[in-house]
ZANU-348722 format. One record per residue (C-alpha): residue number from 0; residue in one letter; x, z, y. Coordinates in steps of 0.2 Angstrom, whole numbers, plus 2048, in hexadecimal, padded with zeros to 3 digits. Last residue first. Example, Ala and Ser with C-alpha at 12.3 -4.5 7.8 and 13.67 -1.06 7.14 Angstrom:
// ZANU-348722
<r k="1" r="S" X="844" Z="824" Y="7FB"/>
<r k="0" r="A" X="83E" Z="827" Y="7EA"/>
This chain:
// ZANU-348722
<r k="224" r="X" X="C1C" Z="870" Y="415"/>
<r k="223" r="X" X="C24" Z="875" Y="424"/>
<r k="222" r="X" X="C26" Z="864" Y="42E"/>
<r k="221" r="X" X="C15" Z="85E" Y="428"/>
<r k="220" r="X" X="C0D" Z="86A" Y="431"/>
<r k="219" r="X" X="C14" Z="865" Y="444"/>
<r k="218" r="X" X="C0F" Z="854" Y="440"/>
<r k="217" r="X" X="BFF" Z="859" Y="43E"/>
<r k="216" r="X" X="BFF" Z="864" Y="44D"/>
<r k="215" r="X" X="C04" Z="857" Y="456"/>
<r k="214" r="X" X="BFB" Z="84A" Y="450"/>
<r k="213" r="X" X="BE9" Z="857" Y="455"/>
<r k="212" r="X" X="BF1" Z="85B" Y="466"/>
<r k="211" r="X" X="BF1" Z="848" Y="46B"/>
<r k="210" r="X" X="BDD" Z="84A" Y="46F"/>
<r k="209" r="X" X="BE1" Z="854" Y="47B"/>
<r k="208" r="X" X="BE9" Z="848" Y="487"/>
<r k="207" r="X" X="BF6" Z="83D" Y="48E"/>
<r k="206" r="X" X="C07" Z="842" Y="489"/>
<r k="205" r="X" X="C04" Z="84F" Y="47E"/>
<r k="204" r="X" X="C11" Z="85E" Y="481"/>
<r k="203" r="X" X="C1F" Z="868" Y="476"/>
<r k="202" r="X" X="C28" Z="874" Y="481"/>
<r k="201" r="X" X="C39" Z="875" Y="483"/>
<r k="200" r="X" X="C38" Z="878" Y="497"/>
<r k="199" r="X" X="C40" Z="868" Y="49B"/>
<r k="198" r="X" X="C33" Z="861" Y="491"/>
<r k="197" r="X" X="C24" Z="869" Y="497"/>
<r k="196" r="X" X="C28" Z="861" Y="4A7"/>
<r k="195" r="X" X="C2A" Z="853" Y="4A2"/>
<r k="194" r="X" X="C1A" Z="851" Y="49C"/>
<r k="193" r="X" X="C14" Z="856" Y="4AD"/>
<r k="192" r="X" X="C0C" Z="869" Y="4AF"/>
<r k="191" r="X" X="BFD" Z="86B" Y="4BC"/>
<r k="190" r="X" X="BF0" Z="86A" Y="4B1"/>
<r k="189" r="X" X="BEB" Z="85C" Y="4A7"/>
<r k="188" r="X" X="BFC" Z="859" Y="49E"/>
<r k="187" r="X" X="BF8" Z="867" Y="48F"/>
<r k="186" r="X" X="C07" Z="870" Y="488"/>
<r k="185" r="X" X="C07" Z="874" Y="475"/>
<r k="184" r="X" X="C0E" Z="886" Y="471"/>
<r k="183" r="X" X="C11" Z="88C" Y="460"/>
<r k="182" r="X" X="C0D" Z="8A0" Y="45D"/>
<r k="181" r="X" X="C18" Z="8B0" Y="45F"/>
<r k="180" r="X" X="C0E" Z="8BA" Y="46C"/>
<r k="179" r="X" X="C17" Z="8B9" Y="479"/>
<r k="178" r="X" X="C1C" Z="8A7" Y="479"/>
<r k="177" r="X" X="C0A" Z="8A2" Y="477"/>
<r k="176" r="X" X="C05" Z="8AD" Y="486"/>
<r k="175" r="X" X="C15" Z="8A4" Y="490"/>
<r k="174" r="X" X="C0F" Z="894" Y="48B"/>
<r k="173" r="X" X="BFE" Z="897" Y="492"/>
<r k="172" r="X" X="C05" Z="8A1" Y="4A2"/>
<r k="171" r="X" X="C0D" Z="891" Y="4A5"/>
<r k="170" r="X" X="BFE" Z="886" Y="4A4"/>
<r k="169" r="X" X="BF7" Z="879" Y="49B"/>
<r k="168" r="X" X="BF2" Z="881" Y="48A"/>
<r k="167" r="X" X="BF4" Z="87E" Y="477"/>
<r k="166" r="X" X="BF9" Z="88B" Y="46D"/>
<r k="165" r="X" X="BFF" Z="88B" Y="45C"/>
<r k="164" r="X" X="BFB" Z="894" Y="44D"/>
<r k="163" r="X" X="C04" Z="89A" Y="43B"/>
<r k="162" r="X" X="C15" Z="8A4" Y="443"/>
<r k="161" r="X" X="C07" Z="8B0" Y="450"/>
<r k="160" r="X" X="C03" Z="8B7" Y="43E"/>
<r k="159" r="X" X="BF0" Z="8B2" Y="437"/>
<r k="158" r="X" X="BDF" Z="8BC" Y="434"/>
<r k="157" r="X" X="BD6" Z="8B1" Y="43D"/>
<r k="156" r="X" X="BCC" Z="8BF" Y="449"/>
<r k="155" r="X" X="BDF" Z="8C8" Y="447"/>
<r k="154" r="X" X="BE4" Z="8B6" Y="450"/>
<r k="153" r="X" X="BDA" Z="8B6" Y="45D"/>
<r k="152" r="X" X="BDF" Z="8C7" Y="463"/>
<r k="151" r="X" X="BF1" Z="8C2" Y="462"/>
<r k="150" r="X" X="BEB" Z="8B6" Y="46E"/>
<r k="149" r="X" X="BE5" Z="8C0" Y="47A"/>
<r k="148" r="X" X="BF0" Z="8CD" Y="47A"/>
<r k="147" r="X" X="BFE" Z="8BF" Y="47E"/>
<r k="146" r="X" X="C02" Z="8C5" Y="491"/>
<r k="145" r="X" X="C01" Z="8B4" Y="499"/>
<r k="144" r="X" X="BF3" Z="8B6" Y="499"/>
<r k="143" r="X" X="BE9" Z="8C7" Y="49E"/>
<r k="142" r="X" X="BEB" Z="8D8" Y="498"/>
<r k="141" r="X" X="BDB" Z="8E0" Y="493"/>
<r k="140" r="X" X="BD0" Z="8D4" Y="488"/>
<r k="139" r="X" X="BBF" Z="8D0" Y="483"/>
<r k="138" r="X" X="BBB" Z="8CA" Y="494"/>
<r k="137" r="X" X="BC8" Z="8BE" Y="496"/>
<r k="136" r="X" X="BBE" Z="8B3" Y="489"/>
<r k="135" r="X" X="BC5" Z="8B5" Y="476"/>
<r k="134" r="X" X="BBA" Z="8A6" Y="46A"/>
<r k="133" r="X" X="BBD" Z="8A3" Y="458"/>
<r k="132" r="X" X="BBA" Z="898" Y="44B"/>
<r k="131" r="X" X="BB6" Z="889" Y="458"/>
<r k="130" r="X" X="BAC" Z="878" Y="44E"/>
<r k="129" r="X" X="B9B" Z="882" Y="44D"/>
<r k="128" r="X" X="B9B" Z="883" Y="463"/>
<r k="127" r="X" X="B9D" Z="871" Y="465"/>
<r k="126" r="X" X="B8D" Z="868" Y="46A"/>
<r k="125" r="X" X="B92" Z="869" Y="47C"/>
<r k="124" r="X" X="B83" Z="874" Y="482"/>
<r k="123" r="X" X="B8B" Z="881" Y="473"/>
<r k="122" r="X" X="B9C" Z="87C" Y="47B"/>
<r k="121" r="X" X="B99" Z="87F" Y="48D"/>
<r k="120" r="X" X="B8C" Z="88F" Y="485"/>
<r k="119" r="X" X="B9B" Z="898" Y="47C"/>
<r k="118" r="X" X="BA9" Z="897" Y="48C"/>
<r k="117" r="X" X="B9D" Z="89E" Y="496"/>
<r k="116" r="X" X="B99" Z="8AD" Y="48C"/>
<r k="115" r="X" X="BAD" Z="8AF" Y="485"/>
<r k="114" r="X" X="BAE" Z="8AF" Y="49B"/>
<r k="113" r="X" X="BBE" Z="8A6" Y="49E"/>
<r k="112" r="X" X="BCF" Z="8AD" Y="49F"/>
<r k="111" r="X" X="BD3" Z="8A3" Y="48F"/>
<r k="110" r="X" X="BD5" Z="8A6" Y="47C"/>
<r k="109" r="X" X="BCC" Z="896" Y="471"/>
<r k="108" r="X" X="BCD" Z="896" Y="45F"/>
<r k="107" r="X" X="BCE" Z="887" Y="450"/>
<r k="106" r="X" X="BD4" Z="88B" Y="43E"/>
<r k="105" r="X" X="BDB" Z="87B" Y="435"/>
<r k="104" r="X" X="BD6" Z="874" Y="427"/>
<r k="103" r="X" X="BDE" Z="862" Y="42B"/>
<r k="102" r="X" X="BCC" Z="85C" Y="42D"/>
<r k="101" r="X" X="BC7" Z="869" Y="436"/>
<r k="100" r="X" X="BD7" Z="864" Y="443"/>
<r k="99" r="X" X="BCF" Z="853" Y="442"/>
<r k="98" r="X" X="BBE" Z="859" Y="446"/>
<r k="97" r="X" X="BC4" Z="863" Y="456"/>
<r k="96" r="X" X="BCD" Z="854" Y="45C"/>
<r k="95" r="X" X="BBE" Z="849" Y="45C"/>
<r k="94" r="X" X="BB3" Z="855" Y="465"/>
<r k="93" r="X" X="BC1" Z="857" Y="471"/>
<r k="92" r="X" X="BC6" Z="846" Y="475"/>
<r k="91" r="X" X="BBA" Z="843" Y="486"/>
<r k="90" r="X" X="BBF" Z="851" Y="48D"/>
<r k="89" r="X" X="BB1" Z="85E" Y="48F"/>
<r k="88" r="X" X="BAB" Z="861" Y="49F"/>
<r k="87" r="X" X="BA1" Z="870" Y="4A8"/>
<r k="86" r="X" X="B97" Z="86F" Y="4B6"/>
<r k="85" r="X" X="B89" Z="873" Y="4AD"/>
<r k="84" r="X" X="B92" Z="884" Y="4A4"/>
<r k="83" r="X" X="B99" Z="889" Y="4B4"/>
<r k="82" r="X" X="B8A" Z="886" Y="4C2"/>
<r k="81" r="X" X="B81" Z="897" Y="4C3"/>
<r k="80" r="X" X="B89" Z="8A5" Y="4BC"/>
<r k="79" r="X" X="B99" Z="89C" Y="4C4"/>
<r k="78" r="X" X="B91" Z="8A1" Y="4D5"/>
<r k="77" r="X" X="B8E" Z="8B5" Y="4CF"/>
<r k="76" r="X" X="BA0" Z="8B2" Y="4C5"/>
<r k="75" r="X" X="BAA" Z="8AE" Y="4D7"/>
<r k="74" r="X" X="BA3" Z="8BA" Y="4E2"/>
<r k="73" r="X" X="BA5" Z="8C9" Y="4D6"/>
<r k="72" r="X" X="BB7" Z="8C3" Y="4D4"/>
<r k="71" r="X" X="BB9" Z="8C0" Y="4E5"/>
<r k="70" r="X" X="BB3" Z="8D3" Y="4E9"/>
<r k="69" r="X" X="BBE" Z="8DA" Y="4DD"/>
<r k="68" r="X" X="BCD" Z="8D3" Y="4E5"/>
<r k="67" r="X" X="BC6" Z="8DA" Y="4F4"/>
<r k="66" r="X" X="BC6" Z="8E9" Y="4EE"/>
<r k="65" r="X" X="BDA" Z="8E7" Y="4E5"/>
<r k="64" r="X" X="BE1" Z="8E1" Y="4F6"/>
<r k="63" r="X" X="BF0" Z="8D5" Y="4F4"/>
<r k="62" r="X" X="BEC" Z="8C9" Y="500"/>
<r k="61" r="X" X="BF5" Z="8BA" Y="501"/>
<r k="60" r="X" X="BE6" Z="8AF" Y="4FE"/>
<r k="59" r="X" X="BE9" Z="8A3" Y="4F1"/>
<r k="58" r="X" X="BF3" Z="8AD" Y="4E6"/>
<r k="57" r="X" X="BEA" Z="8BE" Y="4E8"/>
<r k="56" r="X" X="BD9" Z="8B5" Y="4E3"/>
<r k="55" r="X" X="BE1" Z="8AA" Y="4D6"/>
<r k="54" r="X" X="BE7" Z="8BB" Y="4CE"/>
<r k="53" r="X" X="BD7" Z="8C4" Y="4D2"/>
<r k="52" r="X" X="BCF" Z="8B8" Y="4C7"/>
<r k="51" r="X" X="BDB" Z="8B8" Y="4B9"/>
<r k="50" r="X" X="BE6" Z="8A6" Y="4B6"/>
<r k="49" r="X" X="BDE" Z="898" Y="4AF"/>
<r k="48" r="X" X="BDD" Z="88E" Y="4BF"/>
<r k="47" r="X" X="BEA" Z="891" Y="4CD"/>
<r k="46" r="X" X="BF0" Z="880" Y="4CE"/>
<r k="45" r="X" X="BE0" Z="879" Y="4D0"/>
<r k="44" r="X" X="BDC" Z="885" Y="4DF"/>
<r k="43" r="X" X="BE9" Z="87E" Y="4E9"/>
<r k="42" r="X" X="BE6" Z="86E" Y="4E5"/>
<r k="41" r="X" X="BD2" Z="870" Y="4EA"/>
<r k="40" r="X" X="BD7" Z="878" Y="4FB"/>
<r k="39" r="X" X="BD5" Z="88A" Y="4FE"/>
<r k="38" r="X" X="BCB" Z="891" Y="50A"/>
<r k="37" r="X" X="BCF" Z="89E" Y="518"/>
<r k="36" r="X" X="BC9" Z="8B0" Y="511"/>
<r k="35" r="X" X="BBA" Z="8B6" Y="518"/>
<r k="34" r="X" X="BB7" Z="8BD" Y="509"/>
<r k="33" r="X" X="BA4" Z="8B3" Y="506"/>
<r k="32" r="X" X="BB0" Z="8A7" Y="50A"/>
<r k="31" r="X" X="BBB" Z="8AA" Y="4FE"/>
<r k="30" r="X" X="BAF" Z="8AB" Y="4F0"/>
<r k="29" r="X" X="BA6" Z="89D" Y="4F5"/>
<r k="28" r="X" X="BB8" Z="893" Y="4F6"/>
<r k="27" r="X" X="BBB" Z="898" Y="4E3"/>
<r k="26" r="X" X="BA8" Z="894" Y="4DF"/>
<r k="25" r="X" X="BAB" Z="884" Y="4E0"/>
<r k="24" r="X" X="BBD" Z="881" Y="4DC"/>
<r k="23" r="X" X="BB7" Z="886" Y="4CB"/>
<r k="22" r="X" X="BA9" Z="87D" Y="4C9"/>
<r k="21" r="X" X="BB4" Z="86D" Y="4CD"/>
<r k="20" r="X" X="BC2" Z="872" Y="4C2"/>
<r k="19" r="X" X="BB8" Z="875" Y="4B4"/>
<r k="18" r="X" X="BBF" Z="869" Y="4AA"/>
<r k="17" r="X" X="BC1" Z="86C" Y="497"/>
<r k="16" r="X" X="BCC" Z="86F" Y="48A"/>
<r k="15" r="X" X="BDA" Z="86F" Y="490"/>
<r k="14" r="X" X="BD6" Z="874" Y="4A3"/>
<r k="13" r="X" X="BCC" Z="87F" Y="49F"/>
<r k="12" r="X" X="BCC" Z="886" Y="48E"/>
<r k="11" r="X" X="BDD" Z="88C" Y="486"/>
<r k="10" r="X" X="BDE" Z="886" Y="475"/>
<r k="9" r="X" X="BE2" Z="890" Y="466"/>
<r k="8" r="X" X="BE9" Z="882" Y="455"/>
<r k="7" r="X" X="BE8" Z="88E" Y="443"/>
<r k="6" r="X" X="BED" Z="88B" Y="432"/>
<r k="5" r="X" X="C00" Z="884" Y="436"/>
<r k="4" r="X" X="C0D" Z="887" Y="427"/>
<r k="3" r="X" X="C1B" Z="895" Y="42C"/>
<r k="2" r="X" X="C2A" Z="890" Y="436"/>
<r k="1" r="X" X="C20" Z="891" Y="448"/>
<r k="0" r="X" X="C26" Z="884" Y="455"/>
């Protein structure tokens, strides 16, 4: 955990803050069929979400070709254009844990592979968009989780070091981006990643939700006041 006092909690989005697995898988196997590509199952896909399109296209399909890599992405954000934000779902304990981390003073900021755009109307359609400081999509950044550009980027839009934030996620990449870049990490269980397996990894995780993140934190503060 960081030794300075904490001013700033980053989430990852999907999967951690919302659930876009659905959408997701959707226009995954569009993409790959448009491909030719043989589909991928639901679990398969899940595993793979959060990481860079032409990541999860090479990781589902075996093929490392960069055009065609290209091609899924095309396929896959001309079908999210159309069903992404709708499909959308934000856990249950988000509003309530963004208002307790306001309460505590804290900065909040999302960095994720998603679309800034995309990522701006779920929460805007959600009645959330004035409760996140900052937004960095995986548009407005080069190198991809789980290099940490993106959240060091999110943190020179706070104007904090890496030591006064934590990051919360559910993948490894997530942890890894955090671990990069200096920050706290929180491990999410509503991706792939057990509790116990964030343990044996040394990671701090909730147990059950999102909504934990806000105790933690708390509890995280009080330890270097």
């Amino acid at each position: 955990m960081p030794t300075q006092a904490i001013r700033a909690v980053i989430f990852d989005f999907d999967l951690t803050l919302a659930d876009s697995t659905e959408a997701i898988v959707e226009c995954t196997q569009y993409a790959l069929t448009r491909l030719e590509c043989e589909t991928a199952t639901p679990a398969q896909i899940r595993s793979v979400i959060g990481l860079p399109l032409p990541v999860m296209f090479h990781t589902l399909s075996g093929d490392e070709d960069a055009a065609r890599a290209e091609a899924f992405v095309r396929f896959f954000v001309s079908r999210a254009d159309e069903i992404m934000v709708q499909s959308t779902r934000i856990y249950p304990e988000v509003p309530g844990l963004l208002a307790a981390l306001r309460e505590q003073g804290l900065a909040v900021a999302i960095v994720s592979t998603k679309f800034r755009h995309r990522i701006d109307a779920i929460l805007t359609r959600a009645g959330l968009r004035s409760q996140v400081d900052v937004i960095v999509g995986g548009d407005d950044v080069q190198r991809h989780k789980p290099d940490p550009e993106g959240i060091t980027q999110a943190l020179g839009h706070l104007g904090l070091g890496a030591a006064q934030a934590i990051y919360v996620g559910d993948h490894a990449v997530d942890a890894q981006a955090a671990e990069g870049a200096g920050t706290g990490f929180i491990g999410m269980v509503s991706g792939t990643t057990s509790f116990d397996g964030w343990s044996a990894a040394g990671k701090m995780a909730v147990t059950r939700h999102v909504g934990e993140v806000a105790d933690l934190v708390a509890g995280a503060a009080s330890a270097h006041r």
